[in-house]
N, C-alpha and C positions, 0 to 999 in steps of 0.2 A: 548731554542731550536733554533734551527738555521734554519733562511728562505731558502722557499725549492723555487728554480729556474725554471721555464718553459724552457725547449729548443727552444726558437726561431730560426728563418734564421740567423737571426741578430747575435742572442747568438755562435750559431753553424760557422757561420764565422769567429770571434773575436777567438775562442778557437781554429779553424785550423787556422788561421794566429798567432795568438801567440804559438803554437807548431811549426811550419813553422820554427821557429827561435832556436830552441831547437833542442836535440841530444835524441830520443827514444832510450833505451836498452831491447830489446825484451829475454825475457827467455825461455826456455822450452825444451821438446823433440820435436828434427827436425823428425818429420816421412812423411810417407812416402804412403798415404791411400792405398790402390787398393781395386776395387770394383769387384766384379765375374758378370756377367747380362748371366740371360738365362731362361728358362720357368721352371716353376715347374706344374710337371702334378699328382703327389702323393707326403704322406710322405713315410718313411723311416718304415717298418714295426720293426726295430730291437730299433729304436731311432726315439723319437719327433721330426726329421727336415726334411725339405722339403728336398728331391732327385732333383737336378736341374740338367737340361739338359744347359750346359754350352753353350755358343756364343760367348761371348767376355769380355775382361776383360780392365779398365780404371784406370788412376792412378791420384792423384790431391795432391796438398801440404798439407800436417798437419795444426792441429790447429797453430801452434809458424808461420811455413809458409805463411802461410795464412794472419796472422796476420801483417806480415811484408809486403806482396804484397797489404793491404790494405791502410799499413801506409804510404806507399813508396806514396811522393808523391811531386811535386817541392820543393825545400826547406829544406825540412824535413829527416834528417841524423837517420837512424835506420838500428842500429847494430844485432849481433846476437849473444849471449849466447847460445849455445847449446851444448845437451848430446847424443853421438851420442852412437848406443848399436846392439848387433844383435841377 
């Protein structure tokens, strides 16, 4: 069975500075979240969901997105594979 590793500072350095040197290939579907924000004061008598009184609406990067705005970092060359769909 193979020794299981703690994540140190240490450990956790060593692993982004030897990525640092390397070229990430990110995969996935690029989407596209949006969120709806607004109060719910009842459900729906005809369906199970809340009725929402709508406010305003927000938008943030997808999983793959995300992923890549996390990776992005000096050094560190990450590409993007993606499927785009509608």
């Amino acid at each position: 069975m193979a020794e299981r590793k703690t994540l140190t500072r240490q450990r956790a350095r060593n692993i982004l500075n030897t990525a640092a040197k390397r070229t990430v290939l990110v995969t996935g579907d690029a989407m596209l979240d949006q969120f709806l924000w607004g109060n719910v004061s009842r459900i729906s008598p005809e369906a199970p969901v809340p009725v929402v009184e709508f406010q305003r609406e927000s938008f943030m990067p997808g999983v793959m997105m995300a992923v890549r705005a996390v990776g992005s970092r000096p050094g560190l060359t990450v590409g993007l594979d993606k499927i785009l769909g509608l």
